[in-house]
VMD Tcl script that builds the backbone (N, CA, C; Angstrom):
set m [mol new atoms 423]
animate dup $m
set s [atomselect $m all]
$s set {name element resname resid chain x y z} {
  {N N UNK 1 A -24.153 68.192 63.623}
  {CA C UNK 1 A -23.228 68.916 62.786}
  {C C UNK 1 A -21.859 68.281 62.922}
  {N N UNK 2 A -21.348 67.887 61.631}
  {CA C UNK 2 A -20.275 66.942 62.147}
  {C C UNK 2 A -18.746 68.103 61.449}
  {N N UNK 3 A -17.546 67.542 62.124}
  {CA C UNK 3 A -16.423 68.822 61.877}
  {C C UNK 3 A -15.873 69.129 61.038}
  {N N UNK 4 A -15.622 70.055 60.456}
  {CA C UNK 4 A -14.742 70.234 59.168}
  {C C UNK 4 A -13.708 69.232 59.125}
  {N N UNK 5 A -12.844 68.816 57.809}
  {CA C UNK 5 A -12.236 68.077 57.972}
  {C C UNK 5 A -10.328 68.895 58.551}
  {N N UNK 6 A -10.680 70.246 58.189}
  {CA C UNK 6 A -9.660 70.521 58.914}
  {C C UNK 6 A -9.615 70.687 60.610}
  {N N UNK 7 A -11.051 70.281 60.956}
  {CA C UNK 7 A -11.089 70.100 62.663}
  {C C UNK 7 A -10.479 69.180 63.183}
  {N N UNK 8 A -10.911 68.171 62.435}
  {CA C UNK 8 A -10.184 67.025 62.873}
  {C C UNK 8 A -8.610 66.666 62.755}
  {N N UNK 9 A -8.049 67.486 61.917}
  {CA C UNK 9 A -6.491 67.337 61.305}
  {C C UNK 9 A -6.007 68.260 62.606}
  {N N UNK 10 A -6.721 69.425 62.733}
  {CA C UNK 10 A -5.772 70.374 64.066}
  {C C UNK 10 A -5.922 69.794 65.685}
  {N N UNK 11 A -5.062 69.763 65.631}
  {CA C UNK 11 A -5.564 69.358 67.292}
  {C C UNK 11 A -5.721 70.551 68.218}
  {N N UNK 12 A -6.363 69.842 69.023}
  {CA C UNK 12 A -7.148 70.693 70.138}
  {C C UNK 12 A -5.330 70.576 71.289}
  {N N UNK 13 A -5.248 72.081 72.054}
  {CA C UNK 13 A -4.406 72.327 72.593}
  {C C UNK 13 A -5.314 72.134 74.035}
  {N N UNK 14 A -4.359 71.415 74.974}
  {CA C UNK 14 A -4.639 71.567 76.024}
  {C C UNK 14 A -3.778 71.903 76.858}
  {N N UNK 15 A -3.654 72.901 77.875}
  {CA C UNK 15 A -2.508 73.502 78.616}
  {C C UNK 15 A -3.393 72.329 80.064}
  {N N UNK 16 A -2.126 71.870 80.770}
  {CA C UNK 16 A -1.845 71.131 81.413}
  {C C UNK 16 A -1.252 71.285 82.964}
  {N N UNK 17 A -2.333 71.958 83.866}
  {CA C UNK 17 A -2.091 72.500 85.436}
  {C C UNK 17 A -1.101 70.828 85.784}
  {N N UNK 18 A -0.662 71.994 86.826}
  {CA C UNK 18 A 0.087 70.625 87.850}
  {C C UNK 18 A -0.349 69.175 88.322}
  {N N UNK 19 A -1.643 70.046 88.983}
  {CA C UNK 19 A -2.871 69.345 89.215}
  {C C UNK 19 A -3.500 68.032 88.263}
  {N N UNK 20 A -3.133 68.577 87.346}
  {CA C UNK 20 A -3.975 67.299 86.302}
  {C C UNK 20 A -3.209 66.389 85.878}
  {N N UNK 21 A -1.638 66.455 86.602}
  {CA C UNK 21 A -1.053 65.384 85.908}
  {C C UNK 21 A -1.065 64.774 87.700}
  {N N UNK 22 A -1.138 65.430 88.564}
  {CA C UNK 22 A -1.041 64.522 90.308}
  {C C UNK 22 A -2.460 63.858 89.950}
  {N N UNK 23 A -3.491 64.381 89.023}
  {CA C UNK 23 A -4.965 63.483 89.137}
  {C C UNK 23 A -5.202 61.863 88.402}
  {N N UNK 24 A -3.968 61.472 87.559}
  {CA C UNK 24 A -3.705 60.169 86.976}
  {C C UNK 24 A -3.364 59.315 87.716}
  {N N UNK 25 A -2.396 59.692 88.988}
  {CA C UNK 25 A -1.722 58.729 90.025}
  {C C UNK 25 A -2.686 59.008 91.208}
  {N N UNK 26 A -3.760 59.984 91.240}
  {CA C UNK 26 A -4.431 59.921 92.587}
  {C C UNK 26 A -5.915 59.029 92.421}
  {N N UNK 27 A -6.297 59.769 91.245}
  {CA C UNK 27 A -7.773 58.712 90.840}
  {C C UNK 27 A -7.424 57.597 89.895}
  {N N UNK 28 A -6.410 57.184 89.504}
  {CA C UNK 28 A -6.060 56.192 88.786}
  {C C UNK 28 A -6.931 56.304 87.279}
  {N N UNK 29 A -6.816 57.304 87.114}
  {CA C UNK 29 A -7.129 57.677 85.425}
  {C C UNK 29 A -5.835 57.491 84.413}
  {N N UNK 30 A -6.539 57.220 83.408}
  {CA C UNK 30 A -5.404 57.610 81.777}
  {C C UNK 30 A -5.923 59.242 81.855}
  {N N UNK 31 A -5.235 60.074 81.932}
  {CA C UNK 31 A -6.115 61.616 81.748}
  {C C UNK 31 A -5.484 61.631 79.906}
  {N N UNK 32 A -4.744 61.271 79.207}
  {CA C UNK 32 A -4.240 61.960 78.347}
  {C C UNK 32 A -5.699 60.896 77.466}
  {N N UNK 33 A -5.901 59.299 77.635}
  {CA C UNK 33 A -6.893 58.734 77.041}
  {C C UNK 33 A -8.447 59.560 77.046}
  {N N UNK 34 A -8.295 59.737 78.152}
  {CA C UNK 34 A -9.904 59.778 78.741}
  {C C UNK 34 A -10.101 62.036 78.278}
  {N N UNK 35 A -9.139 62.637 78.302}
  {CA C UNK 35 A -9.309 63.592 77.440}
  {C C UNK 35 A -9.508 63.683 76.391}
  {N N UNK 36 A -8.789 62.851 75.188}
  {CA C UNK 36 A -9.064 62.686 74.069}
  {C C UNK 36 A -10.510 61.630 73.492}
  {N N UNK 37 A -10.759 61.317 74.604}
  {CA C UNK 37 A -12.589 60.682 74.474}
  {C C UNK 37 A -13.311 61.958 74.513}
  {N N UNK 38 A -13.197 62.417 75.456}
  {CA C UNK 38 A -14.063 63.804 76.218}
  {C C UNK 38 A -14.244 64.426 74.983}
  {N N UNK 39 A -13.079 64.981 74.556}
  {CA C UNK 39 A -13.048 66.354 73.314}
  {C C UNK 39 A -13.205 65.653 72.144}
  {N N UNK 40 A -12.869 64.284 71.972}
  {CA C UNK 40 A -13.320 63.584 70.409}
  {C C UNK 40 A -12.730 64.072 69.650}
  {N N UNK 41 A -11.614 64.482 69.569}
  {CA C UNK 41 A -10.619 65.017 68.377}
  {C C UNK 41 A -9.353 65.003 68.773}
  {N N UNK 42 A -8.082 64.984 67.283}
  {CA C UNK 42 A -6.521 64.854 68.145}
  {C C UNK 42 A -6.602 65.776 69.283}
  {N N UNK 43 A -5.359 65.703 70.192}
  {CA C UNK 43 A -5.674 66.533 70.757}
  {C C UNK 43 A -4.146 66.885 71.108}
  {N N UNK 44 A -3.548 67.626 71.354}
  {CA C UNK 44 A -2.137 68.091 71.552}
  {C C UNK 44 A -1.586 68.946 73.300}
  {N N UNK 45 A -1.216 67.942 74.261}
  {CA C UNK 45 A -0.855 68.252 75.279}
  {C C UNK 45 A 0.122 68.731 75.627}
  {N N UNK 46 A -0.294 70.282 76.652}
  {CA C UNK 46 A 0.999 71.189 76.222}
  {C C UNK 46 A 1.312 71.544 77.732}
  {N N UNK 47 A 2.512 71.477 78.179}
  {CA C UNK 47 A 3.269 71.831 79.353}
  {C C UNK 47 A 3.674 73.076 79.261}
  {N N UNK 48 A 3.629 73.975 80.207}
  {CA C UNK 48 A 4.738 75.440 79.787}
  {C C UNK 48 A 5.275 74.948 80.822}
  {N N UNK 49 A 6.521 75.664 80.760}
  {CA C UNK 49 A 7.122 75.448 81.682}
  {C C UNK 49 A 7.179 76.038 83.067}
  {N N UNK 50 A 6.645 76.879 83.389}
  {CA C UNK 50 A 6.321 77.898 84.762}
  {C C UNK 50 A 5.766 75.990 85.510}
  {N N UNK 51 A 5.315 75.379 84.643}
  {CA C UNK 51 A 4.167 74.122 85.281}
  {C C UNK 51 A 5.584 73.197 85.645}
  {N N UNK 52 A 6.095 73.355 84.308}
  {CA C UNK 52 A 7.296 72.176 84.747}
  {C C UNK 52 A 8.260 72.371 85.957}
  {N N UNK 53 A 8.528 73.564 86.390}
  {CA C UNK 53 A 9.151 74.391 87.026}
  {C C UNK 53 A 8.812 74.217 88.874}
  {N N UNK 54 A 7.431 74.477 88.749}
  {CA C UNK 54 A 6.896 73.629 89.811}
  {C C UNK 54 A 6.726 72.520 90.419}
  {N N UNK 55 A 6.758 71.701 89.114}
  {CA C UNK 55 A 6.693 69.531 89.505}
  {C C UNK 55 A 8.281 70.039 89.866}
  {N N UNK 56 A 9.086 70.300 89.545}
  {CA C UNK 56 A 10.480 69.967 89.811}
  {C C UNK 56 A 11.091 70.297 91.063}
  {N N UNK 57 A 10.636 71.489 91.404}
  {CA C UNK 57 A 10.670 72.163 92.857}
  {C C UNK 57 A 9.854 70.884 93.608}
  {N N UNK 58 A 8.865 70.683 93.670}
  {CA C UNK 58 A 7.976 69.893 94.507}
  {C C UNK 58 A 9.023 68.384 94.989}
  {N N UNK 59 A 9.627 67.908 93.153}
  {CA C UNK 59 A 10.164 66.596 93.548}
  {C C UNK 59 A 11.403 66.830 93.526}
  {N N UNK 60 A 11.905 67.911 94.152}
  {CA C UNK 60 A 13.639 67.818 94.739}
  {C C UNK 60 A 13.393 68.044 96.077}
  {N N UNK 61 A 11.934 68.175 96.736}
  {CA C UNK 61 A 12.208 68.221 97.982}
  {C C UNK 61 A 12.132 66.824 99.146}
  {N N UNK 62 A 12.292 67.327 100.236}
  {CA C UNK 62 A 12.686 66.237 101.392}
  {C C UNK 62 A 11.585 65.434 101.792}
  {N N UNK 63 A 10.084 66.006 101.377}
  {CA C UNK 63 A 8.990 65.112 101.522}
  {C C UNK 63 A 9.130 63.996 100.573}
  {N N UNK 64 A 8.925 63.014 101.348}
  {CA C UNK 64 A 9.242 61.609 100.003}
  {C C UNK 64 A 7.798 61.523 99.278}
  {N N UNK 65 A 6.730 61.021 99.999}
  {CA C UNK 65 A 5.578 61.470 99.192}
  {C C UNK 65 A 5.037 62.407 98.028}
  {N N UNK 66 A 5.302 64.045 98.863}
  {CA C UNK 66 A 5.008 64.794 97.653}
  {C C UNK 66 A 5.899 64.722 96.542}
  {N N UNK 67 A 7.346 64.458 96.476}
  {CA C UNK 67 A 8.741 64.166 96.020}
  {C C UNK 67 A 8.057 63.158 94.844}
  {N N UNK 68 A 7.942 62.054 95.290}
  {CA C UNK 68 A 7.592 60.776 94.813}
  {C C UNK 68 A 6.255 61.133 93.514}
  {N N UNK 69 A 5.557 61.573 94.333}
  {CA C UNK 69 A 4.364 62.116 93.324}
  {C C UNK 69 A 4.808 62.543 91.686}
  {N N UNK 70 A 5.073 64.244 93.029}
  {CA C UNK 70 A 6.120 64.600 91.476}
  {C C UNK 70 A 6.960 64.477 90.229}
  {N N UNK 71 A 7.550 63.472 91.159}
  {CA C UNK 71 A 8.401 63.138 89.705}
  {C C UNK 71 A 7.622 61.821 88.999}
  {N N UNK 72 A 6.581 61.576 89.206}
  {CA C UNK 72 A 5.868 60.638 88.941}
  {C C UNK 72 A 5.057 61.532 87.930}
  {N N UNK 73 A 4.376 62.433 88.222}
  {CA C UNK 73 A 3.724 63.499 87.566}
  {C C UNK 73 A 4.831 64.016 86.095}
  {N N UNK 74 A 6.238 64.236 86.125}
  {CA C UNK 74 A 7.413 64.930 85.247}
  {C C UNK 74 A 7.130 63.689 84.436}
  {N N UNK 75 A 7.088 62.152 84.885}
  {CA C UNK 75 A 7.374 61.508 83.871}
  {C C UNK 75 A 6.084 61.412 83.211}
  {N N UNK 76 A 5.181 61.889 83.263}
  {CA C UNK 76 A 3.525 61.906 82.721}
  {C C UNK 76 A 4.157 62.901 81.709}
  {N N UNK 77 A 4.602 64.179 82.330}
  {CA C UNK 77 A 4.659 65.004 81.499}
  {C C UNK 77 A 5.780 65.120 80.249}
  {N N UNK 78 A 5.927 64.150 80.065}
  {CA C UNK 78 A 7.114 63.774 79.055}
  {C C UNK 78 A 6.513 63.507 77.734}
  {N N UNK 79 A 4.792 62.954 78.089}
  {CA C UNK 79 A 4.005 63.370 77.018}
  {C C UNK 79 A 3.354 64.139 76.150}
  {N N UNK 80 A 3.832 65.058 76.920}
  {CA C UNK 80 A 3.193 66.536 76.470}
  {C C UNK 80 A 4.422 67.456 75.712}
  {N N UNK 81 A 3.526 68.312 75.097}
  {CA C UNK 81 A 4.500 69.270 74.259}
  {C C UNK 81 A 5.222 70.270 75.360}
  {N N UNK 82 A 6.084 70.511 75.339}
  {CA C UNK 82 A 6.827 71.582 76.328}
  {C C UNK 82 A 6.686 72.875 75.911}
  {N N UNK 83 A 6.151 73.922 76.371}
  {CA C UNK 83 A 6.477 75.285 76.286}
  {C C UNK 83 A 7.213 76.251 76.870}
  {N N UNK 84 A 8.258 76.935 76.567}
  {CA C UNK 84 A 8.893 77.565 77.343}
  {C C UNK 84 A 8.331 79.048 77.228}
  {N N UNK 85 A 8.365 79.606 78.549}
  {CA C UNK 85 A 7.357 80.561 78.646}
  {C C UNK 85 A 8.806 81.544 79.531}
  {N N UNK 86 A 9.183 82.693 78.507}
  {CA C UNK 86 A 9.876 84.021 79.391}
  {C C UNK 86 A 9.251 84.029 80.904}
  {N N UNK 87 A 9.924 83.931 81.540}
  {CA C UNK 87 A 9.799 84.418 83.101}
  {C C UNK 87 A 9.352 85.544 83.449}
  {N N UNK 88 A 8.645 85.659 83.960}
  {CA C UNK 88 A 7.622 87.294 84.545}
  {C C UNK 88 A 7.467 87.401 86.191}
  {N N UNK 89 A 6.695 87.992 86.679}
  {CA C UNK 89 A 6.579 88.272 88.360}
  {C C UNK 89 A 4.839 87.430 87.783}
  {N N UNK 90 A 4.495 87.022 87.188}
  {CA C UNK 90 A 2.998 86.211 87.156}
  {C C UNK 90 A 3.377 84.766 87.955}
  {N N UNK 91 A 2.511 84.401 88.362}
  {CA C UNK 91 A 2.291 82.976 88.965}
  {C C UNK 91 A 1.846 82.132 87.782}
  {N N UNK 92 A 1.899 81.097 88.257}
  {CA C UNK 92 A 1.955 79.777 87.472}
  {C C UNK 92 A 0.543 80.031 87.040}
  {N N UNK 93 A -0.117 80.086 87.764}
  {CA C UNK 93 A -1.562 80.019 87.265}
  {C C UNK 93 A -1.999 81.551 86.279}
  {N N UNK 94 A -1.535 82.596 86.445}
  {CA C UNK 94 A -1.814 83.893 86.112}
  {C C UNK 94 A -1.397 83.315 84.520}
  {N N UNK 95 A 0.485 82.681 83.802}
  {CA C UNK 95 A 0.654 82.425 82.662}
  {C C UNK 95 A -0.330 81.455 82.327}
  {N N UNK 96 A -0.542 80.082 83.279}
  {CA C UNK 96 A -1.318 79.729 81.987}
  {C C UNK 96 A -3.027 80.715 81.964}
  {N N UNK 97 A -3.489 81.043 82.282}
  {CA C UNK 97 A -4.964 82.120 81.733}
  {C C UNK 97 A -4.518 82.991 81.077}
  {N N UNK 98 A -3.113 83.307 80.842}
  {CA C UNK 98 A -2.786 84.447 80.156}
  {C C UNK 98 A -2.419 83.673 78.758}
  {N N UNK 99 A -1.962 82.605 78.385}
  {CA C UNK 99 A -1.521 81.505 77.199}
  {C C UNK 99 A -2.736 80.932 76.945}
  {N N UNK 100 A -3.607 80.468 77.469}
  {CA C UNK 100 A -4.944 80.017 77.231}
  {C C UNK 100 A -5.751 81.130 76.377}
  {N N UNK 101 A -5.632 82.182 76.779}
  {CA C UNK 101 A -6.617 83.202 76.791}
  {C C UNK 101 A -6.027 83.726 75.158}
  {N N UNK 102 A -4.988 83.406 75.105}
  {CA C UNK 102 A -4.085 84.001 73.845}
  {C C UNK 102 A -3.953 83.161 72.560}
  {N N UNK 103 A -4.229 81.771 72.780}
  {CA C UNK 103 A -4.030 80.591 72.075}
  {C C UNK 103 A -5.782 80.145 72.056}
  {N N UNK 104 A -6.527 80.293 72.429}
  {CA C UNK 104 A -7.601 79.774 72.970}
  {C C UNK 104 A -8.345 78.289 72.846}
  {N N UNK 105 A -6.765 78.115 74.106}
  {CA C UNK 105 A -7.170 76.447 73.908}
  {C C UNK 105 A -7.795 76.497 75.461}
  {N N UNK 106 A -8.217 75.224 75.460}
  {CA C UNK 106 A -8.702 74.371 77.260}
  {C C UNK 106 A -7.548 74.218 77.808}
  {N N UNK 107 A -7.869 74.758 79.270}
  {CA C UNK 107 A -7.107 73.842 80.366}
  {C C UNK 107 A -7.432 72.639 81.067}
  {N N UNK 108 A -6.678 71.808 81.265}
  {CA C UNK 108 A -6.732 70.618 82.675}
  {C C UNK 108 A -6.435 70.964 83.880}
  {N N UNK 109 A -7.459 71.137 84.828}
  {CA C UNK 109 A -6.799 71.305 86.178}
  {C C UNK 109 A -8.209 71.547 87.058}
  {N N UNK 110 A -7.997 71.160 88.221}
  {CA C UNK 110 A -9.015 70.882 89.709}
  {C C UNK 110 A -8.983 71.953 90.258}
  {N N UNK 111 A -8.064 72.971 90.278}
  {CA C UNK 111 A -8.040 73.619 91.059}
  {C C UNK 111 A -9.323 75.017 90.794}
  {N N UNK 112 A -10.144 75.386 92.187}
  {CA C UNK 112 A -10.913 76.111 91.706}
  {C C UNK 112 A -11.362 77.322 91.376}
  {N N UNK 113 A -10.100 78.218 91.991}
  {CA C UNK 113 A -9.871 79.352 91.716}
  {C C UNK 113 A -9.187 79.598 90.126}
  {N N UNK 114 A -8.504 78.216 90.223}
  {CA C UNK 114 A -8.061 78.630 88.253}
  {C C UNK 114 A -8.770 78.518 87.562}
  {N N UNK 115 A -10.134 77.522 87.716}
  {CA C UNK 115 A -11.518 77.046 86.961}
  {C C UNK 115 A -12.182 78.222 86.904}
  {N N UNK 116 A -12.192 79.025 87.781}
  {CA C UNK 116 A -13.246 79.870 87.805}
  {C C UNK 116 A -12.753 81.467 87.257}
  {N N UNK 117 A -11.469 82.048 87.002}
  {CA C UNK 117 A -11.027 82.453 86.272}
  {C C UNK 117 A -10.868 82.150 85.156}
  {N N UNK 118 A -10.680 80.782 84.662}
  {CA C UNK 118 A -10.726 80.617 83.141}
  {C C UNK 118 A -12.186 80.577 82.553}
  {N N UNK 119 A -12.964 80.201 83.726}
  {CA C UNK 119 A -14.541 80.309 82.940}
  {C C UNK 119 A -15.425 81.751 83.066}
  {N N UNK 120 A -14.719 82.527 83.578}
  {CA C UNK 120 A -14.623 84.224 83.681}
  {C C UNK 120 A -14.459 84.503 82.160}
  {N N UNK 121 A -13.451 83.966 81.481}
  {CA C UNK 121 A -12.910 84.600 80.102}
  {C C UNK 121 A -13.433 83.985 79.452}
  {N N UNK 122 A -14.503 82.821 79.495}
  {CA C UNK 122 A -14.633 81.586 78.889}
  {C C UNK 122 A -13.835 80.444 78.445}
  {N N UNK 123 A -12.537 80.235 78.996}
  {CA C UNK 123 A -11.949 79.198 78.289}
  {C C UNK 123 A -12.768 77.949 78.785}
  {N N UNK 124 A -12.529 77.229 77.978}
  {CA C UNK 124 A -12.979 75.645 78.810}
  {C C UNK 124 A -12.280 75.111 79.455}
  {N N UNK 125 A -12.569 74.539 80.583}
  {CA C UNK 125 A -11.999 73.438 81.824}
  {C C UNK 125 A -11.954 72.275 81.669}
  {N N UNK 126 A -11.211 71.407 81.510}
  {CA C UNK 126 A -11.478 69.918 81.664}
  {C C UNK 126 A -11.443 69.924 83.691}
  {N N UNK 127 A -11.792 68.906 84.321}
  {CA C UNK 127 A -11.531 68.804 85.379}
  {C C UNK 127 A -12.039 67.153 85.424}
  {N N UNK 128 A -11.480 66.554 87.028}
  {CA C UNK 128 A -11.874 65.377 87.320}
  {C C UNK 128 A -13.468 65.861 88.196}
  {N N UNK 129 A -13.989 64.859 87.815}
  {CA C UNK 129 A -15.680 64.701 88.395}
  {C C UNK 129 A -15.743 63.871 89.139}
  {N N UNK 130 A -16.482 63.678 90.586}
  {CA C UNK 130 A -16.586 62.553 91.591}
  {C C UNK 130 A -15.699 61.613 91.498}
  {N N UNK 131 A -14.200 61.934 90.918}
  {CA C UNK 131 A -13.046 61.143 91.528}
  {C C UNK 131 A -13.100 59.678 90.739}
  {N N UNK 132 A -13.863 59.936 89.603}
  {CA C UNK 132 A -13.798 58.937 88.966}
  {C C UNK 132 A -14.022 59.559 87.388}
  {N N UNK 133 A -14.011 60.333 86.725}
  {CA C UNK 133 A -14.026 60.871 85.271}
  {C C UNK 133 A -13.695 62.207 85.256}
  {N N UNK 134 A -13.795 62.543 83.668}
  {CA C UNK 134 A -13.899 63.846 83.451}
  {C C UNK 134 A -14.738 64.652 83.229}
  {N N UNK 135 A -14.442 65.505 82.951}
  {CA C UNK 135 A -15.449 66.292 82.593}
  {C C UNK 135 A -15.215 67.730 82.265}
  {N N UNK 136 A -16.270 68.291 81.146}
  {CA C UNK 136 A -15.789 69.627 80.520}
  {C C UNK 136 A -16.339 70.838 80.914}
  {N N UNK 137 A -16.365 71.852 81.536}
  {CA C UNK 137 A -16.549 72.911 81.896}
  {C C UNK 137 A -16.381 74.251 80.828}
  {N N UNK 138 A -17.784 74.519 79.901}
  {CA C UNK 138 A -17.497 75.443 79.041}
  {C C UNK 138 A -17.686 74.707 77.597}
  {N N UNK 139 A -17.300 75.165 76.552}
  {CA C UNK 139 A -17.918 75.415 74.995}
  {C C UNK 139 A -16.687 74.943 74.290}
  {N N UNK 140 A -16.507 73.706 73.462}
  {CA C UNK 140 A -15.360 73.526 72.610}
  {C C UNK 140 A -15.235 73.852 71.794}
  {N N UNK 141 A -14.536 75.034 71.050}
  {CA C UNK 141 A -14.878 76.067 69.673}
  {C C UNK 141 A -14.076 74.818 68.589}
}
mol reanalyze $m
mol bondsrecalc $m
mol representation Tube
mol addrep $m
């Protein structure tokens, strides 16, 4: 079954954990290439900012490593669409399942307590697989 042609014109939203932009400089992936293989359609990479908020905290601090990462990670994320997201008492992870869940796009991210809450509601997961690909977790509507 091949996609409407307005499937292919919309892009697929992907909200973008912390995590998945530290997984380009740790497994030496393209994640923004190798996502848009995965899902086979445009695809539109989206930052909120609660995410940005965090790389920035991480790389103003005194660890040079995690520091280094970080802002290594901010300049990844320069590719992505920015969202600014009102401030709440939610955690980083609580907005994005709550923006996912509302938009019903996929997330990127390793982490497995957020995987397993988003596949609670059904969103789909992208995640890294044996440290060398991706891979999709869940149903691409």
């Amino acid at each position: 079954m091949s996609a409407s042609p307005l499937q292919k014109k919309t892009p697929q939203k992907v909200i973008l954990d912390s995590n998945a932009l530290f997984s380009s400089l740790k497994f030496k992936i393209d994640i923004f290439e190798e996502v848009r293989c995965l899902v086979n359609r445009n695809v539109e990479f989206v930052l909120l900012s609660p995410v940005k908020h965090e790389l920035e905290i991480l790389a103003s601090r005194n660890a040079p490593k995690a520091s280094k990462e970080a802002i290594y990670a901010l300049r990844l994320a320069e590719k992505c669409k920015f969202v600014p997201i009102e401030a709440t008492s939610e955690s980083v992870d609580e907005v994005i399942v709550r923006v996912a869940k509302s938009w019903n796009s996929m997330v990127f991210t390793n982490d497995r307590l957020l995987k397993k809450k988003l596949r609670d509601i059904s969103i789909p997961v992208i995640y890294v697989r044996q440290n060398s690909r991706l891979d999709i977790d869940g149903l691409i509507s």
